[in-house]
C-alpha positions, 0 to 999 in steps of 0.5 A, spaced: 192 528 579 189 531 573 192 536 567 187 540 568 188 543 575 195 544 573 192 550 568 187 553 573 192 553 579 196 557 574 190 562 572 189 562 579 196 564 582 199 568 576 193 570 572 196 575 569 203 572 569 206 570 562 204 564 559 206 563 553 209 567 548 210 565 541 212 571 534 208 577 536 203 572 540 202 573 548 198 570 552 197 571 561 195 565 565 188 568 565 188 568 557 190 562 556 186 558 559 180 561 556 183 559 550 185 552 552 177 552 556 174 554 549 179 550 545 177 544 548 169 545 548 170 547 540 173 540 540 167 537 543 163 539 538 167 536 533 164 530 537 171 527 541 169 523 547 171 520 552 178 517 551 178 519 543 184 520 541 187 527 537 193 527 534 198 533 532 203 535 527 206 542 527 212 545 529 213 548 536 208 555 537 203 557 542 198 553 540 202 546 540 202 548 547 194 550 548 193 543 544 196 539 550 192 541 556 186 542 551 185 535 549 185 532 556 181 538 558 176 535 553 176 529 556 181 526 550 188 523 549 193 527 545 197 524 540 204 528 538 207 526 531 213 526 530 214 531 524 221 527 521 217 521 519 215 519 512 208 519 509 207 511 511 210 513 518 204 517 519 199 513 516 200 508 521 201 512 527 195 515 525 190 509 524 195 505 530 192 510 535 185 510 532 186 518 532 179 521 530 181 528 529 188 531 527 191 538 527 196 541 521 200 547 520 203 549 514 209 545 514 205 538 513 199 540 509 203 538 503 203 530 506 197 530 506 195 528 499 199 522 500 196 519 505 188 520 502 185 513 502 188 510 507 186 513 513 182 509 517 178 512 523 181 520 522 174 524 521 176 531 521 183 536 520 184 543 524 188 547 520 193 551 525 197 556 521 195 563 521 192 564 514 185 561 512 185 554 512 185 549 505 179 546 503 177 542 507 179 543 514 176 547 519 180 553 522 184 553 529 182 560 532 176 559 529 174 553 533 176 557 539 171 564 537 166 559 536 166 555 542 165 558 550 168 555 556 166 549 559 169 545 565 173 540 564 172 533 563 178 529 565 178 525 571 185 524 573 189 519 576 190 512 571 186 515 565 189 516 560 192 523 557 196 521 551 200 516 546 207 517 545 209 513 540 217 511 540 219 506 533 215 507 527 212 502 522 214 495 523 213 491 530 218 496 534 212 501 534 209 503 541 204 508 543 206 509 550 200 509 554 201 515 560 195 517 563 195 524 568 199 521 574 204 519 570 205 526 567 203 530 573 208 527 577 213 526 573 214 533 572 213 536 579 219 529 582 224 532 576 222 540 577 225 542 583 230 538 582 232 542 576 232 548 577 224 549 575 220 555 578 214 560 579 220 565 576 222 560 570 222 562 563 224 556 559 224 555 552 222 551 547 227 550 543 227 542 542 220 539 538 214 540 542 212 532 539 218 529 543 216 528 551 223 530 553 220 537 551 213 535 554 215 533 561 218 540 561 212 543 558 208 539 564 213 542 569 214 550 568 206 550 567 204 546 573 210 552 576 204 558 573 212 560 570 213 562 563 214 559 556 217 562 550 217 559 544 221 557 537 218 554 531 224 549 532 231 549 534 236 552 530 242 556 534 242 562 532 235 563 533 235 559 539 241 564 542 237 570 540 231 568 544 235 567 550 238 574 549 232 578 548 226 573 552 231 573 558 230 567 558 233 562 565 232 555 563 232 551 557 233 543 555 237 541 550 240 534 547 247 535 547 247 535 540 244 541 539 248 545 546 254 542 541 252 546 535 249 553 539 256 553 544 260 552 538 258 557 533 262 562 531 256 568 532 256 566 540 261 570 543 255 576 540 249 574 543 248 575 552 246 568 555 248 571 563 240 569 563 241 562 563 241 558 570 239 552 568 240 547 562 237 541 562 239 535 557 238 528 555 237 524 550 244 521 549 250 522 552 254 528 553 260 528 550 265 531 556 269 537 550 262 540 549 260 540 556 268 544 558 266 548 553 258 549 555 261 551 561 265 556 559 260 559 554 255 558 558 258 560 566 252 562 570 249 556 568 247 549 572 247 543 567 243 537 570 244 531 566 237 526 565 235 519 564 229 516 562 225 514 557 218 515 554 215 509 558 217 513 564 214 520 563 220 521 563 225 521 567 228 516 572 234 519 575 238 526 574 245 528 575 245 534 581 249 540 578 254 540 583 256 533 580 257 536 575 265 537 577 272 535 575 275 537 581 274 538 589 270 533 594 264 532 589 268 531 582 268 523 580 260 522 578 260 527 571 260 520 567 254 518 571 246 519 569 246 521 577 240 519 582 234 516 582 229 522 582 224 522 589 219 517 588 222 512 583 226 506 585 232 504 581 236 497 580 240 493 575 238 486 574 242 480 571 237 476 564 234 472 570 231 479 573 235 478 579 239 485 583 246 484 581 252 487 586 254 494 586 258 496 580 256 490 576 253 491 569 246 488 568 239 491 564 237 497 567 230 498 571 225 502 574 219 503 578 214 508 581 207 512 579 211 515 573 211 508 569 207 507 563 200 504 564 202 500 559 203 500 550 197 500 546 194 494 544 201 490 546 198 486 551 204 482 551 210 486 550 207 491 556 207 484 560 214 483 558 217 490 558 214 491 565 215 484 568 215 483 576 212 490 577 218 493 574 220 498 567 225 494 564 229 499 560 232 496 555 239 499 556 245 496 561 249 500 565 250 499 573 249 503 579 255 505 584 256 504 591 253 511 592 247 509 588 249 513 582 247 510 575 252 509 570 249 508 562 253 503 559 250 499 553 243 498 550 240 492 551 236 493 546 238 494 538 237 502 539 241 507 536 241 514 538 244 519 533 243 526 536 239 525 540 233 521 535 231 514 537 232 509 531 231 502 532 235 498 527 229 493 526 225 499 522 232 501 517 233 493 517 226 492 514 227 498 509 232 496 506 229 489 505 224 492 500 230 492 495 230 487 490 238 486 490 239 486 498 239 478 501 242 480 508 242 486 512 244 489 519 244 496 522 248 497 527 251 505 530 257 505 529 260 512 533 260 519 529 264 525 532 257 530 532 251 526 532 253 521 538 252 514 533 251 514 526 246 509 522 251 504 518 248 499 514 252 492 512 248 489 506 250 483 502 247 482 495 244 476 491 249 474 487 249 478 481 246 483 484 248 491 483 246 497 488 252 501 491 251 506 498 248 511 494 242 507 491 242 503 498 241 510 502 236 513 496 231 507 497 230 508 504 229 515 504 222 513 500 220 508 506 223 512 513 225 519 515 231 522 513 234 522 520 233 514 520 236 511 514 244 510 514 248 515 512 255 509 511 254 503 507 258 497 507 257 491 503 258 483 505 261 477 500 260 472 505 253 470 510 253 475 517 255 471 523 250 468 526 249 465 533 246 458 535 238 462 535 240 463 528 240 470 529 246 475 527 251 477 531 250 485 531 255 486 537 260 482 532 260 487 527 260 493 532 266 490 535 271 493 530 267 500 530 267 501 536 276 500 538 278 504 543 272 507 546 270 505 553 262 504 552 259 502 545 254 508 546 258 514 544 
């Protein structure tokens, strides 16, 4: 399985058909594959290699979509970054993953003054806004009308295709290996089983960087259907997208499907087009699935789970599932089935299959799994221990085989469908003189699912109120990682025997009243 051949079968079964479309940009399958073909010789000639990496750092457009199947095409490993981190985030994703080359738009050239002097293997930038390019970097177009078409020069199989790193600056960063294989066949076992097709039109409304979005992009394209592109989500500009591009399928988290069905405007905008919305990241909350459904009638909703290390995407909901009444009604709290090719089982600590109905860690297995982390040799053995995907989060499996999300094994908050682990705001706001102690937890919010909630104790003496405690980490983390509540602690966090803090002890109180601490 090579990424490459995804692009000639769709240049070679709808040439002319729709490729991408992004503003006043539209390329066929033809075209696009001149571009990616040449895009991929221009890099080359920028001395990338076998297995060299190329990082990016845009917003969504047509190019970010070229960029995927150009590097591997080129025989490289794409790198997408997060467009929500800090300076120092990117500093370390960059020099983690050794990438030589990295492409900008316009929306992050302004960074890159604060990252000079500490990059260590980057060589060349690639500007990929529309204008001239700043001094100092090369042009995207320009990189293609230099370069003629070359075969590709991926192999396929285990070699590596991408990094996507999950985490940040501190020990919890991975750069999650995926090679051809895994993304390949991760995205023809979800497609069918969600409505994707060689008549799809599906919009990138979700960021391009995230691999929820990137396994789509691999599935629509190995479809030869069709792509529209936004620069980013926004309802409004989401609605009229769908309204004027026709388009049928799309995937969102819930909590951007929360604020596109509840806008005031939506009653104004046409989405009979839609039959398909996928969504994941986090959990749907049920009054904003009744109003999807109502919003958006002639549309099937699939619930999907996974994680990075899955390509990925472990088990889907079928949308007939997707009921509260009638003969199919009772599996809407699920995260559904095992998808075709993959096996699922829940687990006690000792890695031993528990019973039906019994909550333990889920795990996961199947050619979509991961190759392993980046230079982590010894979280990859464990992360994938006994040939199985240890996930991290709890949950349990019915007597029909339907997974049931309930818990988080590890230390992870989702808020709005953003990954943040707790270790990485724990360390940020240890960088403050006053703080002595500190543990961040989730604690629920009524539209981002969870929101980040630091409890902090302070040197005796010591003065920081939220706001200054919120303030210090914006100068450390992305914004959508530092806490949006404080609280503040007298006496020493509990800890238990190991001398760790008992976070399950200070969510407790949060979390009176819900079934499940995830929201």
């Amino acid at each position: 399985m090579r990424i490459s051949s995804i692009v000639r079968r769709a240049a070679q079964v709808n040439g002319g058909g729709l490729a991408s479309n992004f503003q006043d940009r539209r390329h066929d399958w033809r075209q696009f594959e001149n571009r990616v073909s040449r895009l991929a010789a221009g890099l080359r000639a920028l001395g990338v290699g076998h297995g060299d990496r190329v990082a990016m750092l845009a917003l969504n457009s047509d190019r970010y979509l070229e960029y995927f199947f150009a590097v591997p095409w080129a025989g490289g490993v794409f790198v997408p970054i997060n467009t929500r981190l800090a300076p120092p985030e990117v500093v370390h994703w960059l020099n983690d993953s050794g990438a030589t080359v990295l492409l900008i738009d316009d929306n992050f050239t302004a960074m890159l003054p604060k990252l000079q002097g500490q990059l260590e293997s980057l060589k060349t930038i690639v500007h990929v806004g529309d204008g001239a390019p700043p001094e100092g970097m090369l042009s995207f177009e320009a990189l293609i009308d230099g370069a003629g078409e070359m075969e590709p020069l991926d192999s396929g199989g285990d070699e590596m295709a991408g990094l996507f790193y999950t985490g940040g600056t501190t020990g919890r960063s991975k750069g999650v290996m995926l090679s051809h294989r895994n993304l390949v066949l991760n995205a023809l076992q979800f497609a069918a089983e969600v409505g994707f097709d060689a008549g799809s039109h599906y919009l990138h409304a979700a960021p391009m960087f995230h691999l929820a979005n990137g396994a789509a992009t691999f599935a629509v394209t190995s479809m030869a259907a069709s792509s529209t592109i936004i620069p980013g989500f926004q309802p409004v500009a989401t609605l009229q997208a769908i309204q004027e591009n026709k388009i049928n399928i799309v995937l969102l988290v819930p909590t951007m499907i929360n604020m596109t069905v509840n806008h005031p405007d939506v009653a104004n905008y046409d989405l009979s087009s839609i039959n398909h919305v996928l969504f994941g990241a986090s959990p749907m909350p049920e009054a904003v699935l009744q109003t999807a459904l109502r919003v958006i009638p002639n549309a099937q909703f699939h619930h999907l789970y996974g994680q990075t290390e899955a390509a990925p995407v472990l088990t889907a909901l079928p949308a007939n599932r997707m009921v509260e009444e009638g003969p199919l009604a009772g599996k809407i709290k699920s995260a559904g089935l095992a998808i075709p090719g993959v096996e699922v089982r829940i687990v006690d600590a000792d890695d031993n299959e528990v019973p039906r109905g019994v909550v333990g860690e889920i795990c996961g297995r199947g050619e979509n799994v991961m190759q392993g982390y980046w230079n982590q040799p010894e979280m990859t053995a464990e992360t994938l221990r006994n040939g199985w995907l240890h996930t991290g989060d709890g949950g349990y499996m019915d007597e029909d085989g339907f997974v049931y999300v309930v818990d988080r094994v590890k230390d992870m908050i989702i808020s709005g469908g953003e990954n943040v682990y707790s270790a990485e705001v724990e360390n940020a706001i240890y960088q403050h003189p006053m703080v002595v102690e500190c543990a961040v937890i989730g604690i629920p919010h009524e539209k981002w699912g969870e929101q980040v909630h630091a409890i902090v104790r302070l040197a005796d003496g010591g003065e920081a109120d939220e706001a200054a405690i919120i303030a210090h980490c914006h100068e450390w983390i992305a914004n959508y990682k530092c806490p949006r509540s404080v609280s503040f602690a007298t006496e020493p966090l509990p800890l238990s025997g190991a001398g760790k803090i008992l976070k399950n002890d200070l969510r407790q109180p949060y979390w009176v009243g819900h079934e499940k601490a995830v929201n």
